[in-house]
N, C-alpha and C positions, 0 to 999 in steps of 0.2 A: 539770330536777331537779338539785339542787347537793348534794344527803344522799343516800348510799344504802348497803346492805349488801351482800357479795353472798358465799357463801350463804346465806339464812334457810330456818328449815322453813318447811312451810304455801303454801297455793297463790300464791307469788310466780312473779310474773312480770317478767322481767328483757332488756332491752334488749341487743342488742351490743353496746352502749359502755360499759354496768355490768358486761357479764362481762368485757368486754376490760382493765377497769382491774386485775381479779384480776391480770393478766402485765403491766402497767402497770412493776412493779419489775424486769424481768426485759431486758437487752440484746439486740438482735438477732444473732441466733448459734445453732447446731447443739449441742445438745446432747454433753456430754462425754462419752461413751463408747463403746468399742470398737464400730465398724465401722456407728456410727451416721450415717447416708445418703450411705455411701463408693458413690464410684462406680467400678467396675472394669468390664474388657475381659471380655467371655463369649461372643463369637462373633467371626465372621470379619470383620459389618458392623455389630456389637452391642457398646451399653454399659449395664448394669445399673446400679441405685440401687435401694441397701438400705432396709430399712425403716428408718426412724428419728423424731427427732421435733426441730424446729426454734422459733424464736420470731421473731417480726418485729415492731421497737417503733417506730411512727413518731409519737407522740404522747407526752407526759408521763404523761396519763392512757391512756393508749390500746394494747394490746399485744393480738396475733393469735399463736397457737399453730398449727405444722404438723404433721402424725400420718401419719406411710405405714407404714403393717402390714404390706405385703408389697412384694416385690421391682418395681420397675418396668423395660421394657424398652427401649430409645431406639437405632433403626436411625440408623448414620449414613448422609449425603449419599455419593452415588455420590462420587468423588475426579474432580478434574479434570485432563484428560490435561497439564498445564503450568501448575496455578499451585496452593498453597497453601490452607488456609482454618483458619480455629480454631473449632470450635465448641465450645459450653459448657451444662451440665448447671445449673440452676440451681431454684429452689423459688419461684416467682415470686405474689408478692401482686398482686390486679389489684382496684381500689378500685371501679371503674366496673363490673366484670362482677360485682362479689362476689366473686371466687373466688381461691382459692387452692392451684397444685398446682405438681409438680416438672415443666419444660420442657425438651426440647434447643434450644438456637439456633443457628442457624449462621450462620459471619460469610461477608461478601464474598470470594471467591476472588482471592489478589493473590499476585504475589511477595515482600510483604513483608505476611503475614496479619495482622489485629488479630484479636483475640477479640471478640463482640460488648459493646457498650455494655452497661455493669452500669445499673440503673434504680434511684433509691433517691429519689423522690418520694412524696408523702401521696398521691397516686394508685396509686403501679406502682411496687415495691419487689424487689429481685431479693437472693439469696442465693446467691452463687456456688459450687457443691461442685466443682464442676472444669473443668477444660477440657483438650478435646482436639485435638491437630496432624491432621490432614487432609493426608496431605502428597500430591503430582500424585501420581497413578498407582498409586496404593495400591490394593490387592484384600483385604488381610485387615490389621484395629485391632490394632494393639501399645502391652501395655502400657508401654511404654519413649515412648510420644506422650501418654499420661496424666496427668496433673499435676493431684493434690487439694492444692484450696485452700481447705478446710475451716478449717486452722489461720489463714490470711492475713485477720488483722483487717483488711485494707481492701477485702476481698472477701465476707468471710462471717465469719469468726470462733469463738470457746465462748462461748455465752451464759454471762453473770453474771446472778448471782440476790442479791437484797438491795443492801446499802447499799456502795459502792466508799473513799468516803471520809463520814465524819463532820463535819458542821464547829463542829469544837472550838474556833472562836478566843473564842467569846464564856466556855464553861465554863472554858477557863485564866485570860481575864482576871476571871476574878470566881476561882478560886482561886488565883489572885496577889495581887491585893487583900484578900482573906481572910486569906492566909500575911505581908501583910506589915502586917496591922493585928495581928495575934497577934503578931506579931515585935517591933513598936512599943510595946506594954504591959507 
């Protein structure tokens, strides 16, 4: 189908990929406001994620919306008696299972830890809201090993809504030509 509308009244019925064009305009990004799917320290081996609401755009036409109502809870990995790890909170789109919810991942344990792999395929799309230090021999999460990366457009982002830029080159050159045939009479 290449025409459609999406909402109409009346008993329509509508595809994922007709609602999905609804957020089609909309950047992949966490929505702008206070304390929207911040993740903080709330236990000894505990990281919360707030309720909020995200967007993930991997197509022109094509845009998936995320909604978490309530608090979610994410025990970290016991710490390893000598090495490092980073793990990371993220809202993860998965193409093949359908589904889409908020993940902890946790990376390799090393002396010189990476964060795990961010995933931004038309299959498996990640949204990173933060990442935490795992350091050896740790017994209780500080938030001082916390690090939101909500803001970090190359991790996650604020969603944009609407049009970024215009492109005006063709209405100037036809009101320059306009301006300067009036100018010329």
């Amino acid at each position: 189908m290449s025409e459609f509308a999406y909402p109409l009244d009346g008993e329509q019925n509508y595809t994922a990929a007709q609602c999905g064009a609804f957020f089609a305009g909309r950047s992949s990004g966490v929505f702008s406001a206070d304390g929207n799917l911040a993740v903080s320290v709330t236990g000894a081996r505990k990281l919360t994620l707030s309720a909020g609401v995200a967007w993930i755009n991997t197509d022109r036409f094509w845009g998936k919306v995320y909604c978490n109502t309530d608090a979610i809870d994410f025990v970290l990995p016991t710490a390893d008696g000598a090495l490092d790890m980073i793990c990371r909170v993220v809202v993860r789109w998965n193409k093949t299972t359908n589904v889409c919810q908020a993940l902890l991942l946790e990376g390799a344990p090393s002396s010189s830890p990476v964060a795990p792999t961010r995933s931004t395929t038309d299959e498996l799309y990640d949204l990173v809201l933060a990442d935490y230090l795992v350091q050896h021999g740790e017994t209780e999460a500080s938030a001082a090993r916390l690090t939101d990366q909500r803001l970090n457009d190359n991790l996650c982002g604020l969603m944009r809504d609407g049009v970024e830029r215009l492109p005006t080159d063709m209405l100037q050159a036809q009101a320059m030509a306009i301006l300067e045939m009036i100018e010329s009479a």
